[in-house]
N, CA and C atoms as a LAMMPS dump frame, in Angstrom:
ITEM: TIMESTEP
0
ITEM: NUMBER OF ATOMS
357
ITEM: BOX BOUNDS ff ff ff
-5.0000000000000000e+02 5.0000000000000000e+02
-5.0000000000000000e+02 5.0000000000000000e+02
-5.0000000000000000e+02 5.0000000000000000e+02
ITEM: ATOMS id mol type element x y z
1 1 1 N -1.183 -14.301 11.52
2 1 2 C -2.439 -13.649 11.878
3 1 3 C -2.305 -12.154 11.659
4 2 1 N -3.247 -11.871 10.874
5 2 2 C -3.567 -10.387 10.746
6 2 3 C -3.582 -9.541 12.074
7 3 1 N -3.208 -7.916 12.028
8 3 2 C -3.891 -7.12 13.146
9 3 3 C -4.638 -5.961 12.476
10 4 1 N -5.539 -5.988 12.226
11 4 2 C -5.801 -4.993 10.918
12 4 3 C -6.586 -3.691 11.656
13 5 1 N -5.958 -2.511 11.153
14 5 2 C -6.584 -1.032 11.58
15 5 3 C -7.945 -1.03 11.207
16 6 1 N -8.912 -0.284 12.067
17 6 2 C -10.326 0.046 11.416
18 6 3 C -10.163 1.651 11.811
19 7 1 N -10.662 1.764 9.748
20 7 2 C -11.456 3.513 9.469
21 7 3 C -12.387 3.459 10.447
22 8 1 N -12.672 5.042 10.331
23 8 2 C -13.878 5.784 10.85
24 8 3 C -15.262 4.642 9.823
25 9 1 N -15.249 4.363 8.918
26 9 2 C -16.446 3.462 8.141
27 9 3 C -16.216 2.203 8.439
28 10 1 N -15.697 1.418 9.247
29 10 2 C -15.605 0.193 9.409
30 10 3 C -14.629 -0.767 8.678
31 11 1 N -14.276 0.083 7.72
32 11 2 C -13.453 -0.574 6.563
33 11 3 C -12.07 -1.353 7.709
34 12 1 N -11.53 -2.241 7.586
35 12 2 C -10.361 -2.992 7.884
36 12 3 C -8.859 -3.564 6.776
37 13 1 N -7.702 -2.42 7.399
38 13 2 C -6.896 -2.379 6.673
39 13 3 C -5.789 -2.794 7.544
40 14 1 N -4.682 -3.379 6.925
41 14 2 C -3.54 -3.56 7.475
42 14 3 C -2.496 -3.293 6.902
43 15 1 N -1.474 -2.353 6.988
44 15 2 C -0.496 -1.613 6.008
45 15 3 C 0.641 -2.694 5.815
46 16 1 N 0.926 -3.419 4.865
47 16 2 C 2.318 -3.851 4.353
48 16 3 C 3.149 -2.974 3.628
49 17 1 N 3.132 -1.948 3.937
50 17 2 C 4.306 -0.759 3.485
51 17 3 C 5.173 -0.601 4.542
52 18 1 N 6.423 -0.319 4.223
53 18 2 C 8.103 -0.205 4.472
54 18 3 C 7.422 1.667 5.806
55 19 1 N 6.842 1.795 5.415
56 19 2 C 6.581 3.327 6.444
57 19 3 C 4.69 3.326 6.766
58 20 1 N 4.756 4.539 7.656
59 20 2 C 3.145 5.013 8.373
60 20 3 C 1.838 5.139 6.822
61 21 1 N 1.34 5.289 6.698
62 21 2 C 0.204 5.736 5.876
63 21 3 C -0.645 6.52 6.208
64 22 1 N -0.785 7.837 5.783
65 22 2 C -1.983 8.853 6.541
66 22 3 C -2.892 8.741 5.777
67 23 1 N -4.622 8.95 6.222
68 23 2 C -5.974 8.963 5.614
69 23 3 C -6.332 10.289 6.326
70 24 1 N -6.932 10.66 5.427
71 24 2 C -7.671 11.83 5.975
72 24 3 C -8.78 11.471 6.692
73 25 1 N -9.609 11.958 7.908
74 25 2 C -10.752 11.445 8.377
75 25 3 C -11.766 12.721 7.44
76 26 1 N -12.725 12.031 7.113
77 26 2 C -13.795 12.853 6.094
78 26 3 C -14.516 13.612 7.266
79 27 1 N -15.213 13.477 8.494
80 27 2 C -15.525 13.716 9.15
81 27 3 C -14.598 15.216 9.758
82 28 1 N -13.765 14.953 10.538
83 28 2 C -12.822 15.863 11.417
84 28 3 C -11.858 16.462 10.604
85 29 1 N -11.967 16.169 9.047
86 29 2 C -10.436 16.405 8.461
87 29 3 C -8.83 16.549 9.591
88 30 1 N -8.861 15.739 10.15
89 30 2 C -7.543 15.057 10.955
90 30 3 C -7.347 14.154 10.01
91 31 1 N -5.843 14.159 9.911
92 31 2 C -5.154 12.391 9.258
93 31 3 C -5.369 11.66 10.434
94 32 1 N -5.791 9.897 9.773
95 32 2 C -5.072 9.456 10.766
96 32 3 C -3.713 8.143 10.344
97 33 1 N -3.277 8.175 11.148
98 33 2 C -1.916 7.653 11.078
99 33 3 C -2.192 6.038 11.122
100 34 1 N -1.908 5.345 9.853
101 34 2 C -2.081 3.559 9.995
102 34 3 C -0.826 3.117 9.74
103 35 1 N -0.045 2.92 11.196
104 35 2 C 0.828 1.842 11.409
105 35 3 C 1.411 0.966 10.13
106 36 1 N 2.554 0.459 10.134
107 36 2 C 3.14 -0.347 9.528
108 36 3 C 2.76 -1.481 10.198
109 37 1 N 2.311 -2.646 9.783
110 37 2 C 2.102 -4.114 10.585
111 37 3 C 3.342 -4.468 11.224
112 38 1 N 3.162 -5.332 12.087
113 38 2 C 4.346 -5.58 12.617
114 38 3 C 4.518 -7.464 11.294
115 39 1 N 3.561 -7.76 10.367
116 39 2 C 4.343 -8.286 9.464
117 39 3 C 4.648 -7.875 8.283
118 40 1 N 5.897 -8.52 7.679
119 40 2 C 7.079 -8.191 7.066
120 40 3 C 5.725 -7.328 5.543
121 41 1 N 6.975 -6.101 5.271
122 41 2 C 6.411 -5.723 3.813
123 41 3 C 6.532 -6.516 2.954
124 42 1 N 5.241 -6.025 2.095
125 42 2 C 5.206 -7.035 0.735
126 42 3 C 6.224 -6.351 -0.48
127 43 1 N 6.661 -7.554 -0.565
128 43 2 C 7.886 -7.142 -1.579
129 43 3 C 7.542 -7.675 -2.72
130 44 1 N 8.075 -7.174 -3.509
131 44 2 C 8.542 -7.937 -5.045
132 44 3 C 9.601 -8.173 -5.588
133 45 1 N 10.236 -8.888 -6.264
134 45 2 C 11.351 -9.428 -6.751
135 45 3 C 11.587 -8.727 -7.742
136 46 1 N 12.728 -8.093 -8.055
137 46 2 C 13.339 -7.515 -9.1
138 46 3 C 14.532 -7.373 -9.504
139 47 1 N 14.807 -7.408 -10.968
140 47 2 C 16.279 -6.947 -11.284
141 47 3 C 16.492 -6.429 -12.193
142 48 1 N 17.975 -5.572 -11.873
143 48 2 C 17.389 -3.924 -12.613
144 48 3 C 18.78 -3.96 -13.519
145 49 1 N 18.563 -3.976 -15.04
146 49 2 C 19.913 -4.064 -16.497
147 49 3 C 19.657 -2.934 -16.808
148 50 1 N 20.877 -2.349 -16.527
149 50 2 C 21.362 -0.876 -17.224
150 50 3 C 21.964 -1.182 -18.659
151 51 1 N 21.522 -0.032 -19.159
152 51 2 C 21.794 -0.393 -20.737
153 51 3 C 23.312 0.251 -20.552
154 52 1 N 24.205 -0.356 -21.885
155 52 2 C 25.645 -0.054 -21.408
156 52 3 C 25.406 1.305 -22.054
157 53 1 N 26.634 2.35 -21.046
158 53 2 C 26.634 3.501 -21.139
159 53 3 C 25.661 4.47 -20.798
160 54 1 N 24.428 3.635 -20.338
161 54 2 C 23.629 4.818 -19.475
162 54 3 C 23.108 4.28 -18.094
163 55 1 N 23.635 5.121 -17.096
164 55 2 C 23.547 4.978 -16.061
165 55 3 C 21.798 5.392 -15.229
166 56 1 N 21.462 6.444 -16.126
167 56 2 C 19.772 6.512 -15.656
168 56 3 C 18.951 5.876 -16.569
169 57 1 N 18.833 5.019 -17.22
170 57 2 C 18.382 4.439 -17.943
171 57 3 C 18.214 2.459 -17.612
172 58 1 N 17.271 2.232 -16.919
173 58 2 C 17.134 1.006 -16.719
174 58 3 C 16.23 -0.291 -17.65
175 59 1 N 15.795 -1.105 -17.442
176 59 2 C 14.852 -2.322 -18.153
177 59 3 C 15.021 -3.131 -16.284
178 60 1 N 13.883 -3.321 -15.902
179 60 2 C 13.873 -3.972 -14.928
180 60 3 C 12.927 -5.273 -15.024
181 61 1 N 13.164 -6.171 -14.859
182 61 2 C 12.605 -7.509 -14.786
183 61 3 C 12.187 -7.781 -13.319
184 62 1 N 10.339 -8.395 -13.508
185 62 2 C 9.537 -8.286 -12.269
186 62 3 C 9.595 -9.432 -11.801
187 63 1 N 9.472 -9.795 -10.579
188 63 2 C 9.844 -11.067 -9.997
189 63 3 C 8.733 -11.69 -9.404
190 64 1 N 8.364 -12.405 -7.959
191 64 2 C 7.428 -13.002 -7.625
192 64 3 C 7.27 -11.713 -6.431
193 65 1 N 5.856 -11.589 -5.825
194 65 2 C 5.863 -11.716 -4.835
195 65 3 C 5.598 -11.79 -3.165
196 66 1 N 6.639 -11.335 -2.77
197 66 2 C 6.835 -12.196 -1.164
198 66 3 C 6.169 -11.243 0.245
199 67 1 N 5.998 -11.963 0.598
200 67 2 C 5.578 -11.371 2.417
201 67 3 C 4.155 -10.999 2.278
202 68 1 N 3.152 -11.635 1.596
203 68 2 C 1.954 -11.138 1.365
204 68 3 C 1.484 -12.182 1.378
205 69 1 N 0.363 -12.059 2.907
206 69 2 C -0.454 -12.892 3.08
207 69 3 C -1.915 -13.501 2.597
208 70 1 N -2.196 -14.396 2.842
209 70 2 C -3.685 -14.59 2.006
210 70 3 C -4.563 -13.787 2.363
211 71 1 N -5.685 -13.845 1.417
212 71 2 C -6.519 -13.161 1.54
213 71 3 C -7.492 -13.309 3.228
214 72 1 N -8.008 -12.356 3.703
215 72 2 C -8.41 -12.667 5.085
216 72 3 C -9.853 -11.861 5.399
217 73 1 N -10.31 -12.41 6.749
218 73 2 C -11.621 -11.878 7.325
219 73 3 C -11.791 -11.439 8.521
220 74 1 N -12.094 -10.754 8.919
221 74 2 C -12.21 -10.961 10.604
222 74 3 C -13.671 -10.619 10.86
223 75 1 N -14.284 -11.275 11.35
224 75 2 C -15.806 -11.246 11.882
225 75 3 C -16.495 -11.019 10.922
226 76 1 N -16.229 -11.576 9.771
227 76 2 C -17.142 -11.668 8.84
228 76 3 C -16.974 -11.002 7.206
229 77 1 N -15.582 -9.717 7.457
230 77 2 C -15.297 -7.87 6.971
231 77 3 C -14.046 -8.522 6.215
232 78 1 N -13.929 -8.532 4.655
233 78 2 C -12.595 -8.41 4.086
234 78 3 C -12.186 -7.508 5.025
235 79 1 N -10.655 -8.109 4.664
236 79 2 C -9.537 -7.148 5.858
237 79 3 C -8.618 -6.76 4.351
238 80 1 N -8.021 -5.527 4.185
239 80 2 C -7.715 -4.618 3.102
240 80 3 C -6.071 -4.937 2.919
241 81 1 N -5.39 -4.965 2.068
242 81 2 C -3.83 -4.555 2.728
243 81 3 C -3.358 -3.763 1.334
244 82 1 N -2.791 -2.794 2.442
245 82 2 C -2.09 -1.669 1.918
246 82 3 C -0.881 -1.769 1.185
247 83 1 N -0.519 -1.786 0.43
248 83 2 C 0.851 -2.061 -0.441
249 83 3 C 1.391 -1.431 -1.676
250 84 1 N 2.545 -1.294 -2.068
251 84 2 C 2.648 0.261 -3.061
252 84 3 C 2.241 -0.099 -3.979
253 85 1 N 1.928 0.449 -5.389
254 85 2 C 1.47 0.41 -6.372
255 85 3 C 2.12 -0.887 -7.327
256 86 1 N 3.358 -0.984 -7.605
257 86 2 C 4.089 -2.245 -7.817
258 86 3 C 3.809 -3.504 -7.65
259 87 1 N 3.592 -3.467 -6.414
260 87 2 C 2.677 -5.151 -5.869
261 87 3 C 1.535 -4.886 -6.134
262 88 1 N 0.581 -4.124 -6.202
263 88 2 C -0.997 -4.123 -6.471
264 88 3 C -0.749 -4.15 -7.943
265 89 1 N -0.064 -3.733 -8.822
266 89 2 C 0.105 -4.387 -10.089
267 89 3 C 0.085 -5.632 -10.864
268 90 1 N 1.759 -6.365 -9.847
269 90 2 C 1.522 -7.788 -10.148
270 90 3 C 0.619 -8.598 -10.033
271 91 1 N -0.005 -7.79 -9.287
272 91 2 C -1.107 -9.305 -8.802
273 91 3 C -2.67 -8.306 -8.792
274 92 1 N -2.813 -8.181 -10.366
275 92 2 C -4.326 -7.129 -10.171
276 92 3 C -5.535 -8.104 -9.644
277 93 1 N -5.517 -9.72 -9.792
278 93 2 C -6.741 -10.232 -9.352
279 93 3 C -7.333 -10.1 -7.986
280 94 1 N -6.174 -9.791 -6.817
281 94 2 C -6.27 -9.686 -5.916
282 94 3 C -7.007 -8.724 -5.523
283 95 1 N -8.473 -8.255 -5.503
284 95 2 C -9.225 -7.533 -4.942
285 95 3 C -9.071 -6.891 -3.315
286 96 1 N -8.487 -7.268 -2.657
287 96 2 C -8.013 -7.334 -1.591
288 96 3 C -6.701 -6.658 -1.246
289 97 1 N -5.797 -6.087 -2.077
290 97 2 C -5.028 -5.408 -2.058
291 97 3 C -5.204 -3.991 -2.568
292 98 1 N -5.02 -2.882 -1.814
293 98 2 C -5.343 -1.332 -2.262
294 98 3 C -4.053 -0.569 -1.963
295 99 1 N -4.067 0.563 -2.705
296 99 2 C -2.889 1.084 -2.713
297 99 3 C -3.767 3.066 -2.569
298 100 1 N -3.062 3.867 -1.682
299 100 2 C -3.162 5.342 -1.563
300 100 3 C -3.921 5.992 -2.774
301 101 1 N -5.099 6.901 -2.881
302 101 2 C -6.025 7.475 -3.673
303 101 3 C -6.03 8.822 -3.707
304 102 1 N -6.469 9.414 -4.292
305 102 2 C -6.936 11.588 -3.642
306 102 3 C -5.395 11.373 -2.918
307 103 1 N -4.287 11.616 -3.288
308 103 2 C -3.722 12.492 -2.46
309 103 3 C -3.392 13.734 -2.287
310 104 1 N -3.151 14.001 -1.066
311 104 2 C -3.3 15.601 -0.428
312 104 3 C -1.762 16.174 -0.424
313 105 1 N -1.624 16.983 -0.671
314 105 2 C -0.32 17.874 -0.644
315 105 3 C -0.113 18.805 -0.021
316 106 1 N 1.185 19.444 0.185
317 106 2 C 1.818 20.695 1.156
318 106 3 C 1.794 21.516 0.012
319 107 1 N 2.057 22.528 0.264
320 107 2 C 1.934 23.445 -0.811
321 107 3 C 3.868 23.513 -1.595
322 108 1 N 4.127 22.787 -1.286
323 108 2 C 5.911 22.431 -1.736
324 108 3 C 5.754 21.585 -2.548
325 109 1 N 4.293 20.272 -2.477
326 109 2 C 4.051 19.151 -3.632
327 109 3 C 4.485 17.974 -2.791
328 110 1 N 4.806 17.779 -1.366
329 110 2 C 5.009 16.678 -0.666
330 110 3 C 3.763 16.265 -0.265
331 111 1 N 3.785 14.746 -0.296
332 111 2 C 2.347 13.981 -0.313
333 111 3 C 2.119 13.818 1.624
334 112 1 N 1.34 14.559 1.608
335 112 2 C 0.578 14.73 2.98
336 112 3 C -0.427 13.37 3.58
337 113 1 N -1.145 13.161 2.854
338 113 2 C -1.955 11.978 3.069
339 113 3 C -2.909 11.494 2.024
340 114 1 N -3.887 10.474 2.264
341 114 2 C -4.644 10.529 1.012
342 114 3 C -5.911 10.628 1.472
343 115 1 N -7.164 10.65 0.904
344 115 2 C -8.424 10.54 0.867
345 115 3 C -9.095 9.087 0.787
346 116 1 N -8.35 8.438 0.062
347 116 2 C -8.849 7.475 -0.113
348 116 3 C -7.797 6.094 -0.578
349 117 1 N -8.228 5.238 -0.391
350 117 2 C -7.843 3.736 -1.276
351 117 3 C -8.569 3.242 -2.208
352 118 1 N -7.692 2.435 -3.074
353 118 2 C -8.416 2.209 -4.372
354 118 3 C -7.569 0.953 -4.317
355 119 1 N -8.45 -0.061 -5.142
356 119 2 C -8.182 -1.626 -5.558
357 119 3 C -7.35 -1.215 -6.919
């Protein structure tokens, strides 16, 4: 069972990322802070062949994947899930999966929060 955060717009999200996720509120410009679910991140399967003799130089092979639940509703409202760009890749049919949009920066170039989500 889902526990899914609600935006300031009603929108319903539930973060399957490994850390917090900040949104900016459009309103108050405050972030606000969306929890990691307490279920497991969505992962993907991978394995990573270094070409011989170069050590930064990879070919990684994509796998299935895991910890990502079906698609869901609650009272009627797709419920959103948050997941890094990697998994919203493998699986582009999934309308239902969004990944961080507009992001906001420190003036150092560290990612502060975002504005938005995008499918």
């Amino acid at each position: 069972m889902v526990n899914p955060f609600k935006l300031p717009d009603g929108s319903m999200v539930v973060n399957l990322t490994t850390h917090p996720v900040k949104v900016m509120d459009h309103d108050s410009g405050e972030n606000i802070v969306i929890p990691q679910d307490e279920l497991a991140p969505a992962r993907i399967d991978m394995d990573v062949v270094y070409e011989q003799g170069r050590e930064y130089i990879s070919h990684t092979h994509w796998g299935e994947v895991s910890n990502l639940p079906d698609p869901a509703r609650v009272n009627g409202e797709r419920v959103y899930f948050i997941v890094s760009s990697i998994v919203k890749n493998a699986i582009p049919e999934r309308l239902d999966l969004v990944v961080p949009s507009r992001v906001n920066r420190a003036p150092s170039g560290a990612i502060i929060s975002c504005g938005a989500f995008t499918t």
